[in-house]
Structure formats: C-alpha cells, structure tokens
C-alpha positions, 0 to 999 in steps of 0.5 A, spaced: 644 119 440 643 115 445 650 110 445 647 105 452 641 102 448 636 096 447 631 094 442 626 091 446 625 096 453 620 091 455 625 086 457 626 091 462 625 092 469 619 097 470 618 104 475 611 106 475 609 112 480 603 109 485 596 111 484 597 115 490 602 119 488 603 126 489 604 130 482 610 135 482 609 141 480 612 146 475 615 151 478 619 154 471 622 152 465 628 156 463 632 156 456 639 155 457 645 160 454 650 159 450 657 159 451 664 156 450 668 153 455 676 150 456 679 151 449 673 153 445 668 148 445 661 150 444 656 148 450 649 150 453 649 153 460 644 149 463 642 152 470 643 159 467 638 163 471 635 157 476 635 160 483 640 156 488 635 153 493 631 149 487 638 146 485 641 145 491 646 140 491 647 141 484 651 146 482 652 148 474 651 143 468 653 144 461 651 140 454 657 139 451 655 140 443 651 136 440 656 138 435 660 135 428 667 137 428 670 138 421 678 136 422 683 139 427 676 143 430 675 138 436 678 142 443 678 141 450 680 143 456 688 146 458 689 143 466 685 145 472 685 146 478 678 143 483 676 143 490 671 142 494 665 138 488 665 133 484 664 132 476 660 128 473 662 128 465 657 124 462 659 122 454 654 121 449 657 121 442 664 121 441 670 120 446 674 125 451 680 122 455 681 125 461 688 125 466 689 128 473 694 129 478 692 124 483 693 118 479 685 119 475 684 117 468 682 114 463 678 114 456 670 115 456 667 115 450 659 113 447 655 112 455 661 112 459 662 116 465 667 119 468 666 121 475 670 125 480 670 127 487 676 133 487 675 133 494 682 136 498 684 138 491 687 136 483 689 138 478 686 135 472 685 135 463 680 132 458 681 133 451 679 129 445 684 123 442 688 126 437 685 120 432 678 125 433 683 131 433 685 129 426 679 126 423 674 130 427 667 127 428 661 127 433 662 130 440 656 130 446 655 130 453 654 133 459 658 135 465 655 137 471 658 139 478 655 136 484 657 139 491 659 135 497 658 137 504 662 140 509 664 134 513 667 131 506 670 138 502 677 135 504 676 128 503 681 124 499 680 126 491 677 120 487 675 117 480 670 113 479 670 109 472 663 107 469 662 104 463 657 105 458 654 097 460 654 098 468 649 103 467 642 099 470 637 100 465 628 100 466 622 102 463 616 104 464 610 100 466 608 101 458 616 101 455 615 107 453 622 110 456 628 107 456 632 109 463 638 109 464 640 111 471 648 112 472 647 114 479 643 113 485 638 110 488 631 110 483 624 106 486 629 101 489 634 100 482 641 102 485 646 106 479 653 104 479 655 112 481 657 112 488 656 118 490 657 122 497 651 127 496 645 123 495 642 124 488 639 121 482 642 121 475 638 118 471 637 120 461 631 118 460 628 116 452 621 117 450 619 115 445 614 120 441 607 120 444 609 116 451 607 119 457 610 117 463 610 118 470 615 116 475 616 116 482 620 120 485 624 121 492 621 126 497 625 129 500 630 131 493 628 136 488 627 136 482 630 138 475 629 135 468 633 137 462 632 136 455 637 135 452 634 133 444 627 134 442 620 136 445 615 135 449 611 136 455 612 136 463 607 135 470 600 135 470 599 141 466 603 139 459 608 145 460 612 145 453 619 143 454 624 143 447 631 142 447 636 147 451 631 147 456 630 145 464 624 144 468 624 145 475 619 141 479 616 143 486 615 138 492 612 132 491 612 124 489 612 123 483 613 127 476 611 126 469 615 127 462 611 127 455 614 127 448 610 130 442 607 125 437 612 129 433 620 130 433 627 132 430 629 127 425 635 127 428 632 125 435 627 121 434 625 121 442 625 126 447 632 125 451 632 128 458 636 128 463 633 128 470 637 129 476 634 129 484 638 130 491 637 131 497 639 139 499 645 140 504 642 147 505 649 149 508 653 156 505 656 156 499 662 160 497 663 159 489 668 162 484 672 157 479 674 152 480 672 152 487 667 150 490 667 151 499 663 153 505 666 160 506 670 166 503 676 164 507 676 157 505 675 160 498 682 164 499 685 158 502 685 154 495 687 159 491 693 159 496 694 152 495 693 152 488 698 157 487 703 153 492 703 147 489 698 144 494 693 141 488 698 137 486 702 138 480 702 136 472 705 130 470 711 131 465 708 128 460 701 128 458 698 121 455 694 115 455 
C-alpha cells in the first residue's frame, strides 16, 4: 500500500486550508467491527455504530482485507441484486473482477476504481481472477455505498471504469501527504468519479510526523477513516489508529496528523476522507436495497424476485 504513487509530491499541485478557516470539530471516533461478507471474505464494518445524520449521503463502507491469502482462499461474491445507490469498489492491492447484467465489467486491480450507480436495478458478481485463486496473494480495499436522491433512485444503471492513472493527485503546502482524489470536487481539483450525489472521495497518505490541514466544503460532512497506521485528528489531537472513522462537525477545514512512529508494514498514515452534501430525505434499507419507502422497498423485492433486475449471463467470464 498504496498502489497510485510518486516519488516526489512536491511536483504536486498543493491544497492548503485558508488562515481563516474554521476548524472542524471532532464529534467521535468508533472502531470498526469485524466480519464477513460474500463468500467469506474478511472485511471491517466501517460506519458500525455511526449515527446516520453524520453520514448521510453515505450508507456503509467496508475494508476489504488487508489480508494475504494462501492458495485456493481468495472468495468473492456469488451474484446480487442492487437498487437504488452506488458502490464505489476501490482496490488497493490485489485484483477483483466484476460483471453484472446491464453490460458492466472489467477488472480493477492496484488503485482502480469500479464505480456503480445500481439505479432501477441489476444484478452483478465480483471475484478474484482464477490466477489469484490458484496462487493466492494480497488482497485490499474498500467498498462504500453511496445513496442517490429520490428523483435518481430509478435512473438507467451505470458503470463507470477509473483507472489507477486517472486519479488527480496533490499534496500539501509542505509535501507532507500525497491525495488522491477519485471523486468530486476538492479546492477546485475535479476527481475523475462522476457522481449524482455531490461528494468527495479522497486516500490521503501522511508521512509520519506531517501534519496536515485541508480545506473542506461546508455544506458537506465530514468522515475520516484509517485504513493503516496512527495518528491524530482536528485541533485537539484525538488519537486514531487503524479500523477507526472520526466524525467531524461543521466547518471549513479539517486537520489529520500521523505519528512520528508507524507500522512497519505501513510506513504512513493511510485514510480515506470522504464529504457529501446530505440529502436529509427518507431512507428505507434492507440488503441490497436502497429507496425512500417501505413500498418501494417491497417493490424491489418484486422485481427482483420477477426477473425484473435483470438476469445473469449464461456464462460468467472476462
């Protein structure tokens, strides 16, 4: 980790908060769960126990590993149905492919993102390749879901294709972090995630002993989440260390610091920092579903269980 990277982050362009700027607070800092998703893989439940109002637009997140597979062990998910979000799977070591059944797919492996807007409804799959499957190896990353608005629950499904090399990548006025960001707008830096629901997505690296202060939009949250190492956050230094999100208040800009010391295995502090504008509408969630009321909620099980969704391909393969 990380697999987008540069030698020198001065060659960057530079973020840096105004003087001026209004420190966000920290609200709360929980530790992740752990569990197992699809056919067994080991992930951490980012947002356990978050309340939704501070993460609203966004809906659960889970690392995926950090986990070194022995041969035969790397699993994924059997096919599934989806409506009414996106996900956003974001592979930092190792490789996944995915396929679903409006025509979607490809393979994303070391800082590729896959990014799907389910809308109406699919189906889809992710797995490992079977050359990971016979070898084993390394496997990281995240998946987050992000709720589209009511007017664009039934929108056409969409998948979107980022490349590792099509992330926009910054620093800080310093060089003290390397950001990357896959989506949204960041101090005017447009990521190359399109998105119906304004956000930010941004892996922020911070070398051990930065500090760093970055401007952040106003009228979107605030979520940080350490993927490896420790460190800090806002004003007052709340400790954070691995598996753990902070949840900042309202303001202008937040601050991130890692320790002097890390992980051997993660020489920086690795966080993934994530902003949205809140669509404060209802939410009715159960599975794969993701809409307004409970009605429509029983209508996707419906259309699902009609065929509705989509059906799966007579042979799975890229």
């Amino acid at each position: 980790m990380p697999a987008v990277t540069v030698e020198n982050p001065l060659t960057l362009p530079r973020v840096v908060a105004d003087a001026d700027a209004v420190q966000r607070p920290v609200l709360a800092v929980t530790t992740a769960p752990s569990g197992f998703e699809g056919e067994g893989f080991p992930v951490r439940r980012a947002f356990a126990g978050i309340n939704y109002k501070h993460l609203d637009p966004f809906i659960m997140m889970d690392q995926m590993g950090e986990v070194e597979y022995a041969a035969g062990e790397p699993k994924g998910t059997p096919w599934h149905p989806h409506r009414g979000f996106e996900t956003v799977t974001y592979i930092i070591d190792g490789t996944f492919i995915h396929q679903d059944s409006n025509g979607g797919g490809g393979t994303i492996t070391n800082g590729d993102t896959q990014w799907m807007t389910a809308g109406s409804g699919l189906l889809h799959i992710e797995t490992p390749p079977e050359s990971l499957v016979m070898s084993g190896g390394l496997f990281h990353g995240l998946q987050l879901w992000v709720n589209l608005p009511a007017k664009d629950k039934m929108k056409d499904p969409r998948y979107q294709d980022i490349r590792g090399g099509q992330v926009k990548l910054l620093t800080t006025g310093d060089g003290g972090a390397l950001l990357r960001v896959i989506a949204g707008d960041f101090d005017g830096h447009e990521g190359p995630g399109i998105t119906h629901t304004p956000i930010t997505m941004i892996h922020a690296s911070v070398r051990p002993g930065a500090e760093v202060t970055l401007p952040w939009r106003e009228e979107y949250n605030g979520l940080a989440y350490v993927l490896a190492g420790r460190g800090t956050v806002g004003a007052d230094r709340r400790p954070v260390r691995t598996g753990q999100t902070a949840v900042f208040g309202a303001g202008s800009a937040l601050t991130l610091r890692a320790d002097e010391s890390q992980d051997g295995h993660a020489p920086d502090l690795e966080v993934v920092l994530l902003g949205g504008k809140p669509l404060r509408e209802p939410m009715a969630h159960y599975g794969p579903f993701v809409m307004n009321t409970r009605a429509e909620l029983q209508q996707a099980f419906e259309d699902f269980q009609a065929g509705r969704l989509g059906t799966v391909p007579a042979v799975h393969g890229m």
